[in-house]
C-alpha positions, 0 to 999 in steps of 0.5 A: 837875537840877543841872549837868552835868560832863562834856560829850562827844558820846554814842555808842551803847554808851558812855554810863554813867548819870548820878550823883549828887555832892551838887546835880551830874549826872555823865554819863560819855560818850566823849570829843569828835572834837576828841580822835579821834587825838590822843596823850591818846584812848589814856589814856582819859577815866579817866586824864585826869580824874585830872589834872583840876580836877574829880577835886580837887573830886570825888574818886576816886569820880567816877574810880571811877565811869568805869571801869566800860563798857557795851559789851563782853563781859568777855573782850574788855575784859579784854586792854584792860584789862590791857594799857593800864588797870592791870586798872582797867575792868570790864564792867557786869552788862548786858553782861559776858557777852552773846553773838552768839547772844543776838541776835534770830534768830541761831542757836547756832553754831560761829561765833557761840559764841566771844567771842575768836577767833584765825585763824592764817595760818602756814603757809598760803602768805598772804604780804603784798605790797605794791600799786602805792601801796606799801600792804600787803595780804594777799589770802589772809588778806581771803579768810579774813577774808570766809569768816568773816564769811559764817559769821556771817550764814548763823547770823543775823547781820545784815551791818551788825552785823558789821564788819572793820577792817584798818590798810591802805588796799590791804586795804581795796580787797582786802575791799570787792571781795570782799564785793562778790561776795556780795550777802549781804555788802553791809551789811557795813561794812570800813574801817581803824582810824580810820574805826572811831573811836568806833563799834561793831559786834556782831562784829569781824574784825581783818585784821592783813595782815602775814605776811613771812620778816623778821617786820616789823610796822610799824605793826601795833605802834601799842598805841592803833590796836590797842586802838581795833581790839579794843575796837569790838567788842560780842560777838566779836573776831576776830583774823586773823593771821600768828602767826609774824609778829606775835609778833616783836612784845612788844605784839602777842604778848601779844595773841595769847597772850591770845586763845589762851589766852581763846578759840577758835584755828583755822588758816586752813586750816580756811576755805581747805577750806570 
């Protein structure tokens, strides 16, 4: 075997198979921890390597090579792609179309049919509010966020497949306490955006907290933390949110249209009577 490029630290979904390029082993992985926050992690290892010694002494062919990822379902990928990669990533054949409900022992399901989901909490008294550290966090919206992801473990899902993602400390708490009420929730794992860094989950839940009269988002609007959230996803993202409310912001509306327009849209109301 001949010398090795690239070398990153491999996670589950995220290695591509090697390649050949005359006497070389080109093996592109995720980029290192060194690079998990940094400024560069939102490019992307594709858009780096254009810039590199080895794009010169390779080629567009070892860029072409990175552009095509292992772990999404297209239509989560493709918003992504769109948005931060010039329409540049695709998803490969393995996975471009894989379901929730094609896992072992998950069944068929209201829940586990849509790939893209969109919870919208307008209109659904869920205002944020602040906690005693001044963190935000929204117990109506973390109430929906559980109830969803109850409905996917009563279908099959494993709890441990399933994670939430929130950007706010104060939400955190606010989920962890009431997953802690069902036995049945205990694997499921919820933590903010950086703490996802690098991992992935089966199912997604993005509990987005910010619901107000002014329409603020605040960091809500960070295009690599939101791409990162999005993007932990294998075979459902959904999306937990105050529509009204985010669309105030040009980047976040763009994320919503797209899950309307790509996925299943239903009103928080729906979970507050189940």
């Amino acid at each position: 075997m001949g010398k090795t490029l690239l070398e990153f630290q491999p996670n589950k979904g995220d290695v591509l198979p090697s390649h050949k390029f005359g006497t070389h082993d080109v093996v592109a992985l995720k980029p290192n921890k060194a690079d998990a926050g940094s400024a560069s992690l939102g490019q992307g290892v594709v858009y780096r390597l254009k810039d590199s010694s080895i794009t010169e002494a390779y080629g567009e062919e070892i860029t072409s090579m990175l552009t095509v990822q292992y772990r999404m379902h297209e239509h989560i990928m493709s918003w992504s792609s769109k948005e931060l990669y010039n329409n540049k990533i695709k998803a490969h054949s393995s996975v471009a179309g894989h379901m929730l409900y094609d896992l072992e022992e998950v069944t068929r399901s209201s829940s586990t049919e849509p790939t893209i989901v969109l919870i919208d909490t307008t209109g659904c008294d869920m205002e944020e509010v602040k906690d005693e550290e001044e963190s935000t966090m929204n117990e109506g919206e973390a109430a929906v966020s559980i109830a969803h992801a109850k409905l996917l473990v009563e279908s099959g899902v494993n709890a441990s497949d399933i994670g939430i993602i929130t950007p706010y400390a104060a939400q955190v708490t606010c989920l962890k306490m009431m997953r802690n009420k069902d036995a049945k929730l205990k694997d499921l794992e919820i933590s903010t955006v950086d703490g996802f860094q690098g991992r992935e989950k089966e199912a997604i839940i993005i509990s987005m907290v910010r619901s107000n009269s002014k329409k603020e988002v605040g960091f809500l609007s960070d295009h690599r933390r939101m791409n990162v959230a999005v993007t932990r996803a294998r075979r459902q993202c959904c999306l937990v949110c105050d529509v009204e409310t985010v669309s105030s912001d040009r980047f976040l509306k763009r994320l919503v249209e797209y899950f309307e327009e790509n996925g299943e849209y239903l009103s928080a109301s729906e979970y507050q009577s189940s």
